[in-house]
N, C-alpha and C positions, 0 to 999 in steps of 0.2 A: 504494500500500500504506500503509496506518496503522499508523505505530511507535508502540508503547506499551514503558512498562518497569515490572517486578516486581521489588521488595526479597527478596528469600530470606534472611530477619532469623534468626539464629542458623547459617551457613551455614559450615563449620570441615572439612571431607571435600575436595581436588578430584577423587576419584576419583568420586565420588557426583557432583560438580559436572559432570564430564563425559557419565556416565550420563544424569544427569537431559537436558541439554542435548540428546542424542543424541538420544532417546525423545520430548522436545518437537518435535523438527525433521521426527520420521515423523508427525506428526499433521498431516490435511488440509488443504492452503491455508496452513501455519503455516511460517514462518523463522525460527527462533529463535539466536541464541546468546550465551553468557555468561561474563560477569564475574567470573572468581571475587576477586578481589580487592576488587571493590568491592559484592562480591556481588547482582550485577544482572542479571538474564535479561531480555534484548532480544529482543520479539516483533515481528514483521512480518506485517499480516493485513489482508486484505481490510476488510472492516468492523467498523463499533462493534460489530455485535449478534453479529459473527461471533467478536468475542474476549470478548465474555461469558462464552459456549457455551466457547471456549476454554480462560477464566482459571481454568476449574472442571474442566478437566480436565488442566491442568497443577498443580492444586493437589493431586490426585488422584497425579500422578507425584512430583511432591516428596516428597509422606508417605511414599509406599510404602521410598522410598531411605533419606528424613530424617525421622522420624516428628516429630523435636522443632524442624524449620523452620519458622518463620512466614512463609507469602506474602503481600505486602501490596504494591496499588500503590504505586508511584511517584508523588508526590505535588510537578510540578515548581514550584521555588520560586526562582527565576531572583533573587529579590530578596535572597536572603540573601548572593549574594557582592556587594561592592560595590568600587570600584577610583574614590580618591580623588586629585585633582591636588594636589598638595603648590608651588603655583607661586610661585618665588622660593629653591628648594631649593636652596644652593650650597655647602652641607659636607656630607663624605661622613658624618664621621664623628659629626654633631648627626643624621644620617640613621641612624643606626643606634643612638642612643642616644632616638629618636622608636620605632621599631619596639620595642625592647627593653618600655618602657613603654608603649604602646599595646597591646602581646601580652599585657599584665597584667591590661587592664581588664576589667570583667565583662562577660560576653556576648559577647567577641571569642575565636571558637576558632582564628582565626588570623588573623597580619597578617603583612607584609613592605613593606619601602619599599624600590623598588629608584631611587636615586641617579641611574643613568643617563635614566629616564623622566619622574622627577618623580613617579610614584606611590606611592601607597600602596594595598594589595591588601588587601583584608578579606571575613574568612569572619565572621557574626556570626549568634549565636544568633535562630531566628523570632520567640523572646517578650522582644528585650529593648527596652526603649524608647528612639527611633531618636531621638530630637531630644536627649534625655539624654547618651543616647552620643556623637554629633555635638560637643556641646558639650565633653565631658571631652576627643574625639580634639586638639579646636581650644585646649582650652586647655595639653595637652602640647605640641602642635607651638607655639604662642607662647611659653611657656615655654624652650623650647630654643630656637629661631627665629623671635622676636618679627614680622620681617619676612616670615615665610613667609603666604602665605595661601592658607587648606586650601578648594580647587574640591570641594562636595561632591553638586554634580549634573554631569554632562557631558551639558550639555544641548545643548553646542557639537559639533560634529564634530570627526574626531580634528586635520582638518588644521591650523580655528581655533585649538586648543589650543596645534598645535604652533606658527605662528604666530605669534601671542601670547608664545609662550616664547622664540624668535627674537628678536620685539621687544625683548622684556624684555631681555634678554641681552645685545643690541647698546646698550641704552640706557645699562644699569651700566655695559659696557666704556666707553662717549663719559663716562661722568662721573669714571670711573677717571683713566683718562688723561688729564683737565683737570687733576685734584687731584693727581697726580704731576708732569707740567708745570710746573703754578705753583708745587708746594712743593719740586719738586727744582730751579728756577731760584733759588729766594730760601739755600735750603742751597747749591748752587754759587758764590752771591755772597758767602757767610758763611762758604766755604772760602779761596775764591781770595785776598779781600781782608784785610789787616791790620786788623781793628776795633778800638775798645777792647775788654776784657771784659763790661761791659754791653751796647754794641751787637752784638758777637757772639751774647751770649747770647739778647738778644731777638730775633733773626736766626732763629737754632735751634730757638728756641720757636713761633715763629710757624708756620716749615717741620712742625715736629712738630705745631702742630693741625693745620693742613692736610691734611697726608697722613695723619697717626695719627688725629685726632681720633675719626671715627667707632668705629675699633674699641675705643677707649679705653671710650668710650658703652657700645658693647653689651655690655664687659668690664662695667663699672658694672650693667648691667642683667642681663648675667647671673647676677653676684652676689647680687644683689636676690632673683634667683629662684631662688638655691640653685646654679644653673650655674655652680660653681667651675673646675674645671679645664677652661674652653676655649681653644681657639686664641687667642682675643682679649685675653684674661686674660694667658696665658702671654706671649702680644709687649709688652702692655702694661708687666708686671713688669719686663720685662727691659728693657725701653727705656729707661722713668721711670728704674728703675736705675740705669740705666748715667749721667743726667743728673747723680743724687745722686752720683755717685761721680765725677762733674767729667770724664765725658767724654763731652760734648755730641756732637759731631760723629757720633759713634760710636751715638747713641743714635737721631739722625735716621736714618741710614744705613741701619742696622738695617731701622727701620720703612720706608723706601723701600722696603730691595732687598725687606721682606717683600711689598711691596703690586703691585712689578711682577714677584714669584714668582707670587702669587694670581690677577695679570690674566691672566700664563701660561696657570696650570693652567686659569681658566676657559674663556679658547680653545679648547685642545686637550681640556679636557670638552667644549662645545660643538660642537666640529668633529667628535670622536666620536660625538658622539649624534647627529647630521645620516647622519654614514657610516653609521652602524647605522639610522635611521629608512630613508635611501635601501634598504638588500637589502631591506625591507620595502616598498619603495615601489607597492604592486600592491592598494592600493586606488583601486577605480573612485570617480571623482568625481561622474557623472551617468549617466544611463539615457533614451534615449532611447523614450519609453513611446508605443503606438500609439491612440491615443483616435478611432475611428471612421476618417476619413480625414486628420487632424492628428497629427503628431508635435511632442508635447512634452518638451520635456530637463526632468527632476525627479532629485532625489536619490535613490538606489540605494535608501532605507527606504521612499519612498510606494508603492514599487511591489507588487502581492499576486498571490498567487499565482495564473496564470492569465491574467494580462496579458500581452499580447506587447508585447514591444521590438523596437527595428532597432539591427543592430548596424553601423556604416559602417567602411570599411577603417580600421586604423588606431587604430582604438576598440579600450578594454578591454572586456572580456564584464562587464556589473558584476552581476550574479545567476545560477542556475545556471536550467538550461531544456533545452527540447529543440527542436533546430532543425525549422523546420515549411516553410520555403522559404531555397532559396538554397543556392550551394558556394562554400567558399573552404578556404585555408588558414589556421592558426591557430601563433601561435605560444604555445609552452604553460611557456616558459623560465623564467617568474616564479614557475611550481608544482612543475615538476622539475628545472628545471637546465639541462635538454637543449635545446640551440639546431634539434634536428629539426623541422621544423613539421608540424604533423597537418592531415588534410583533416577538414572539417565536411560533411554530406551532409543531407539531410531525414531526419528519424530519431533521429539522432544526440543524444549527451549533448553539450551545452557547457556548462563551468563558469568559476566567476567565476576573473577573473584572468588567463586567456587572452585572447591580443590579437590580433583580427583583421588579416589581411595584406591579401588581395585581393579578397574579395567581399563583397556585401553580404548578411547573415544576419536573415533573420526568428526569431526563439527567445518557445517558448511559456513564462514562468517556473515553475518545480517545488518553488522554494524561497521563503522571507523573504529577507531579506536576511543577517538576524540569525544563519542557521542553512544559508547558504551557504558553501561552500568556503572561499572568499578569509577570511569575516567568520571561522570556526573556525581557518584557519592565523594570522592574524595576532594572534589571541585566545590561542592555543598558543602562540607564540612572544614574544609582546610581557609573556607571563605566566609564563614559563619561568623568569624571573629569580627568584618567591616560591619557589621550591623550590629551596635555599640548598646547593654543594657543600662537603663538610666541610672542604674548604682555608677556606672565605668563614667559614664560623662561627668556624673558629679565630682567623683574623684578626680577626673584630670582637671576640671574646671578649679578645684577646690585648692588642687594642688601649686597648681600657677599663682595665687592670690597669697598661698601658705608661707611660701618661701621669700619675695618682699617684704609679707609685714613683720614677720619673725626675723629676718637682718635690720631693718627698721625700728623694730622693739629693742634689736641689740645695742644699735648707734644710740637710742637713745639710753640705754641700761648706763651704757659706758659715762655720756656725759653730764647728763642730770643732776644723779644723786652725790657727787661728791662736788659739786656746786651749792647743793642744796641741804644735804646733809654734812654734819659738823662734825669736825676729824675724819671724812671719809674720805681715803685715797685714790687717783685716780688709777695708780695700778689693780688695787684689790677688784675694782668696778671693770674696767677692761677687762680683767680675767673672768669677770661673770658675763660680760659681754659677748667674750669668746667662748664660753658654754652655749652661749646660745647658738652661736653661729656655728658649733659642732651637730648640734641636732634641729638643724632646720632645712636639711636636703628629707626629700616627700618621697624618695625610691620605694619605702615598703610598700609603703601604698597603690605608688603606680606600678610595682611589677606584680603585687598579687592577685590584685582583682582580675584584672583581664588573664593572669593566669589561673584563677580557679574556674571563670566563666567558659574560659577554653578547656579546662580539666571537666568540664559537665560535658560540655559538649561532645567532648571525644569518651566519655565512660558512657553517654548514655548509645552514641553511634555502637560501642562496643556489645550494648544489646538490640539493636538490630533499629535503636529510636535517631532520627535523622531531622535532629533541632538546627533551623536556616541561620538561626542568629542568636548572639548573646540579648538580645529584647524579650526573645519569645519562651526563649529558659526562663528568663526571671519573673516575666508572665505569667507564666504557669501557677507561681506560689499564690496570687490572688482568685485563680478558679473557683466562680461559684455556681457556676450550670454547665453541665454537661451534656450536650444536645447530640443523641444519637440517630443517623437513620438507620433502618429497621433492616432492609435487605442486602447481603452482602456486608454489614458490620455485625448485627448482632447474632443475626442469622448466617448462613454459608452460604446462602445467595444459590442453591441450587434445590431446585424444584424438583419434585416427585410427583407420579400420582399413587395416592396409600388408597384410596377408594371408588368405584366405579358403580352405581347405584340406578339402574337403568330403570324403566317402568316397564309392564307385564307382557306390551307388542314388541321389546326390542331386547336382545341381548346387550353382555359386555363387551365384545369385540365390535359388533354393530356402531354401537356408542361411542367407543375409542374411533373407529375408523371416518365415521360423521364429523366426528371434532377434528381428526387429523387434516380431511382434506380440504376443512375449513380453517385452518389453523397452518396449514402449507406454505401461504407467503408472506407469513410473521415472524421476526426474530426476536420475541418477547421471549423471557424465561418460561412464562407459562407453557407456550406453542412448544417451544422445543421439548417440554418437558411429556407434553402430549405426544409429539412427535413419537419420542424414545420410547413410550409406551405402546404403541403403533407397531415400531421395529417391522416396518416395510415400506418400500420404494412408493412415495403418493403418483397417482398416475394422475397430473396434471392437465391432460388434455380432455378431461370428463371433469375440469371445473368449467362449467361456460360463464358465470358471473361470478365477481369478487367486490365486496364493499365494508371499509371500515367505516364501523361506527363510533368515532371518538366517545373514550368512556363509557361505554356501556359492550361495543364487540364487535364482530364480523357477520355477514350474511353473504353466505355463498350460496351457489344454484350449482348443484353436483348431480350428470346424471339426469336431468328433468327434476331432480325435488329442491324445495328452497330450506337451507340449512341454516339455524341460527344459534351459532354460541357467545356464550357471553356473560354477564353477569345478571343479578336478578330486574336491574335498570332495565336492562335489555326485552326482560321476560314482558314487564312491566308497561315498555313501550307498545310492545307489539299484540296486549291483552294477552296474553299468555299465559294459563295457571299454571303454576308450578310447587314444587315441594321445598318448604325451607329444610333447612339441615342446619343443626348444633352441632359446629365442628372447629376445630385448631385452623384447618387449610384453608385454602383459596377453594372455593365453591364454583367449577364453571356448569353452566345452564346448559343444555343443546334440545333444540327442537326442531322435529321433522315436518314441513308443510304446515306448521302453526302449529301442530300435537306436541306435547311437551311427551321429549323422550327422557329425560333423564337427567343425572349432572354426577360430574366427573370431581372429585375431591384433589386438590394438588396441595403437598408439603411442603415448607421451608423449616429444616431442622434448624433451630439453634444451639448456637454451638456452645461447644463443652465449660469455656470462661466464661461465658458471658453474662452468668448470675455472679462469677467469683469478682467482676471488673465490677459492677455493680456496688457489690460490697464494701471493696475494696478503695472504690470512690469518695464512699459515705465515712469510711475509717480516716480518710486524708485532710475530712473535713470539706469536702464539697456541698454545698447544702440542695442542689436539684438538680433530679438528673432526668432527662425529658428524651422522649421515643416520638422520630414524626414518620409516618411512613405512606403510604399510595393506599394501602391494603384496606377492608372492612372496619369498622368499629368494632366489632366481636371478637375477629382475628386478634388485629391491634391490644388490643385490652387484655386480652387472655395472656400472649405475650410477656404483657408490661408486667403483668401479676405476677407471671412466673417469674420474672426475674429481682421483683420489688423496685421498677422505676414509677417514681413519681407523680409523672404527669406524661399522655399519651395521646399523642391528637392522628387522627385518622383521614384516610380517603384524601389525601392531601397531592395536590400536581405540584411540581417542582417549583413553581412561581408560590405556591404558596407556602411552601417551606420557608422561603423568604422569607415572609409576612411573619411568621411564628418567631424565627430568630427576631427581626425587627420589636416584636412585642415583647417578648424575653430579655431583650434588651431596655427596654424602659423599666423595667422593674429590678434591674440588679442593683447594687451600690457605686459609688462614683470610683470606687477602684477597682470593682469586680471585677471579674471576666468572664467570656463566654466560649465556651468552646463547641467547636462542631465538628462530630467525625463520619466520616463519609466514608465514599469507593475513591475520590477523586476524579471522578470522570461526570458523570452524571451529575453530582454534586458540586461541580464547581463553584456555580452564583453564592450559591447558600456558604461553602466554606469561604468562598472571600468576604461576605458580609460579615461573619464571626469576626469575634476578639483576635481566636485562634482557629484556623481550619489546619486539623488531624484529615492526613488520608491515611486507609486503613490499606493492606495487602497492596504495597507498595514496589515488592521484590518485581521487577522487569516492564513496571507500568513508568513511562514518560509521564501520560497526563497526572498523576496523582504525586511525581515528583515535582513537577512544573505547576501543580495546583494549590498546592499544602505549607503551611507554615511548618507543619511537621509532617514528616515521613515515617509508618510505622511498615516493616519492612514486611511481617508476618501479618495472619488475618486472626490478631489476638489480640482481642479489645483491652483484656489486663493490662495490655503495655503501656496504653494511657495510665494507670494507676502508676507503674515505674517511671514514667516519666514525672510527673510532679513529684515522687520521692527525689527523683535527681535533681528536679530543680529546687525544691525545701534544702536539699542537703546543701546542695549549692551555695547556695541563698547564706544558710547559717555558716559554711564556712568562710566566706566573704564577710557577713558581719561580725566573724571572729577577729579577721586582721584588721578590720575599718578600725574595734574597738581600741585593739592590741597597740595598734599602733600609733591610735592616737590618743590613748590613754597611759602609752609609755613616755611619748613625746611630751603631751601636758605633765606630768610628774616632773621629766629633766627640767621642763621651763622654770619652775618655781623651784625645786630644787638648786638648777643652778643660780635664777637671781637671789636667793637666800645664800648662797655663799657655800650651801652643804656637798652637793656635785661637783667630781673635777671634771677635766677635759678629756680625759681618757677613762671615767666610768661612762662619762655621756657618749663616747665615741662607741665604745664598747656595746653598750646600751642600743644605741639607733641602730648599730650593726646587727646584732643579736635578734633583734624585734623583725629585720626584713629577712634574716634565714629563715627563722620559726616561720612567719610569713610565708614566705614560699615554699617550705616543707608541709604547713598544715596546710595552702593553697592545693599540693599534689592530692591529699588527700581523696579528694571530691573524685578520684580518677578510679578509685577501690569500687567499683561496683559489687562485691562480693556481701556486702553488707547491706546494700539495698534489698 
């Protein structure tokens, strides 16, 4: 099938958006569904020439609804987003003062640097001039991080990259720790031993180029370039300081304990970002591609569609395809979570990222590479970081404002009170001064939040849940409705017929075969499901009339007799008695030349979690959980009982799903939220009206990845309940560091203006608080406890 997509430009109705979608999907050969938020209708169609003929007649259903829509292809422009390596990135908080500025420049309608990856994520304008822009991006990141150097092709694979970053990182730690070695052995000798005051001091001195020198430098150089208040600056002042004020020892110290706080935190950033690359780690490295009777291993990109691969035990699937020879089992853990293994059969869908157990699998590929499962999950999740939860915003905004007024509290600590106060020294007051200005860099804060937001994200992808952003994580924690639809989420969306209840002139085969060859050119679940019961070839040329009757059924003329199935509307329309039935299913009607023959019972089993998500909802603290579906009142309701949902509304067309969300939403609180979980296809309108649109049974569907704030990868409604535990957990371990850290910081302040703090407890101190920090930050990645 060839997907194309159409912009619906001026598009502001989703009940129109519904309609229209509805109307596109009964037209011939055509799948459509859509977007209302990003206002895009997704067509699926046989051919080019067949969605020409198409595109003009969905242009035609738009007017009718939106007279003032414009339809206009979809015009993809792959180049406009761009995602830059930032390598040598080691401050969070120059990392967020790079983004701030870079978001400013012209033609950037969006940027984010997220800290953890080393990226920088860019949405830029089609008409701006790209070598131009390049240049201004590279001279802001030197500017802040003269050392940083901006990667602005990834022409490397991702693994290179990471690699490389690896190296780097181990390389600064081996020079770190030379330069702490050797200037913390010559400060040791210049503690322990009696010198004179000269030799002491050039003792000190030497230890402090050593170990200080460089940040002294890029203090110097940041000033140069208007970069006043950084970290560098800040240690620098306070050091030198502390020398003027004749206390040398104290000055080295300082800049010690700062430099083996910094190799710290770089660790445990590094050891994080390994943890988090590893739940990621389900990119295939090679493909085994079948070239005549040679197999040659190439990288997952040369591969095109149409080429067969072999997959050996063992091997990751690295493209999606369809298997054409060969059975084994597959384990699918790295997409859902679930340690169950599936069997692969000739036939069959395999997608990337599943890892072959035991046999050997021939697969024809379906996809690029680029536009395969694995390459779309790790693109979602690696890119979830640019959409910023408002805890992250607050902290960077918090943080920039933190750091001025607390060196501005210092300047004035220093000059004030011994003006003001009697016998008090100007040295004693500079040295409280210089406390302050030890713990007034904001690091804990800026490296842990966005590293715990990103530790949810990647623990929760590691159970098969596929959160688009740090917003929608933390969204989660204020869930107060749960709005389910009924077929295909709570239900398995596959229909049965469990009863066939004929009257005393017709048998049950008769009945079956009446509905089937009325039921013949319907792709509803119902039909098919009649179909399957049937299980034989409909002879087609013995229908001479066909007529749907929206909402109520079909009347066909099979044969010379006029056939009507349907529902009891139907019965109803056409004077028809019939027999009601007390039952679970779907009840279809069928009558012969106006005699009512019978009616055929069809089941949708619900599935095995679906009372335990229920539960499990209510234990989270969600306070209503709401069932909308197509189906009966009777049905509906019996349903919802079973499972203990709340509130259950019935008979509903997909436009009026809307409408329910819409009213559900007036009633929650001003921070609520609402969620909706759908198939993501059908349900689009309605999941982009929610707070949150969940699609459900996500493993190898575009539309429900392309529709969904969240992706749940399996068709296990539970997993919404794991996902709010993820985000609560989240949630609390973020306001563990908020507190820590800035509950450690207000303590140094007052301590040190009181005279009680030196400069190497509060050094110690600020450093300590951003380990712990990013150690408890990793935390949130243990799903094991959830």
């Amino acid at each position: 099938m060839l997907k194309k997509e159409v912009i619906l430009e001026g598009l502001d109705c989703t009940n129109c958006a519904a309609k229209i979608e509805d109307e596109v999907n009964k037209l011939n050969g055509v799948k459509a569904y859509m977007n209302f938020m990003n206002k895009t209708l997704t067509l699926e169609i046989e051919s080019e020439q067949e969605y020409k003929n198409t595109l003009q007649q969905v242009k035609t259903i738009v007017h009718k609804h939106e007279p003032d829509v414009v339809v206009k292809e979809k015009s993809v422009n792959k180049s406009n987003k761009k995602v830059l390596i930032l390598e040598g990135l080691g401050c969070a908080n120059c990392a967020a003062k790079m983004e701030k500025e870079i978001s400013g420049l012209e033609g950037v309608e969006f940027a984010a640097v997220d800290f953890v990856s080393k990226k920088l994520i860019l949405e830029i304008s089609p008409k701006v001039n790209r070598s131009e822009l390049n240049e201004k991006i590279e001279g802001i990141v030197k500017k802040i991080e003269p050392d940083v150097k901006v990667i602005f092709e990834e022409n490397n694979s991702k693994t290179k990259i990471n690699e490389n970053n690896e190296e780097e990182e181990e390389g600064v730690n081996k020079k770190e720790i030379i330069r702490l070695v050797v200037g913390g052995a010559i400060f040791a000798v210049g503690i322990i031993f009696n010198f004179q005051n000269w030799l002491e001091l050039t003792l000190f001195i030497i230890s402090y180029i050593i170990v200080g020198g460089e940040v002294v430098l890029r203090a110097i150089k940041g000033i140069a370039r208007g970069q006043v208040f950084s970290e560098h600056f800040l240690m620098s002042i306070a050091t030198i300081g502390a020398f003027f004020i004749g206390e040398y020892p104290e000055g080295v110290a300082v800049m010690l304990f700062y430099l083996v706080g910094e190799l710290f935190q770089d660790i445990a950033v590094g050891h994080s970002r390994k943890s988090i690359s590893a739940l990621m780690d389900i990119r295939p490295d090679y493909a085994n591609l079948k070239v005549g009777d040679e197999i040659r291993k190439v990288s997952p990109e040369e591969v095109n569609i149409g080429d067969i691969i072999i997959v050996k035990p063992g091997e990751k699937v690295p493209l999606d395809g369809k298997v054409i020879e060969g059975n084994s089992m597959v384990d699918t853990a790295a997409l859902t979570g679930e340690s169950v293994p599936r069997k692969l059969k000739p036939g069959d869908d395999a997608l990337s990222g599943f890892i072959n157990i035991n046999g050997v699998l021939t697969i024809e590929v379906t996809k690029d590479f680029g536009d395969s499962t694995v390459s779309k999950i790790l693109d979602l999740v690696q890119n979830a970081s640019s959409k910023k939860a408002p805890t992250e915003k607050f902290i960077t905004k918090f943080a920039r404002s933190y750091t001025p007024i607390v060196v501005f509290g210092a300047l004035a600590l220093a000059i004030i009170p011994p003006l003001v106060i009697p016998d008090a020294t100007f040295a004693t007051w500079i040295y409280r001064a210089l406390v302050f200005l030890v713990i007034s860099c904001p690091c804990a804060l800026v490296i842990s939040i966005p590293l715990g937001f990103f530790g949810g994200i990647g623990g929760a992808s590691k159970r098969g849940i596929l959160v688009k952003g740090s917003n929608y994580l933390e969204a989660l924690n204020n869930v107060e409705v749960v709005v389910f639809d009924k077929t295909g989420t709570l239900t398995k969306g596959i229909f049965e017929v469990v009863d066939v209840n004929p009257q005393a002139d017709f048998t049950d085969e008769e009945l079956i075969e009446y509905a089937a060859f009325a039921e013949s050119h319907s792709s509803h679940p119902i039909a098919l499901s009649i179909l399957k019961a049937y299980n034989k070839d409909v002879d087609i040329t013995k229908i001479e009339n066909y007529e749907e009757i929206a909402g109520h059924g079909i009347l066909a003329k099979v044969g010379g007799k006029e056939i009507l199935v349907g529902n009891s509307k139907l019965m109803n329309k056409e004077n028809i008695k019939y027999q009601e039935v007390e039952t679970l299913g779907t009840i279809v009607h069928v009558a012969v030349d106006k005699k009512y023959a019978g009616n055929i019972v069809i089941s949708d089993a619900v599935k095995e979690d679906s009372a335990d998500a229920i539960k499990g909802l209510k234990a989270v603290g969600v306070r209503t959980t709401v069932m909308l579906t197509g189906d009966r009142k009777s049905v509906g309701e019996k349903i919802g009982a079973q499972l203990g949902i709340d509130e259950v509304y019935t008979e509903l067309l997909p436009a009026d799903k809307v409408e329910k969300i819409e009213s559900l939403e007036a009633k929650k609180s001003h921070k609520g939220k609402i969620v909706f979980v759908g198939d993501g296809i059908n349900d689009a309108p309605v999941l982009a009206r929610a707070d949150i649109g969940v699609a459900m049974g996500g493993l190898g569907s575009d539309a429900a990845i392309e529709a969904a704030d969240i992706v749940i990868m399996t068709d296990e409604p539970s997993k919404i309940v794991t996902a709010i535990k993820i985000a609560k957990r989240t949630r609390k371990i973020v306001m563990q560091n908020i507190v820590l850290a800035l509950g450690v910081k207000a303590i140094f302040l007052v301590l040190g203006a009181v005279g009680v703090a030196t400069m190497w407890e509060a050094v110690f101190a600020d450093m300590g608080v951003a380990i712990i920090a990013i150690l408890n930050a990793m935390r949130v990645m243990n799903t094991k406890s959830i």
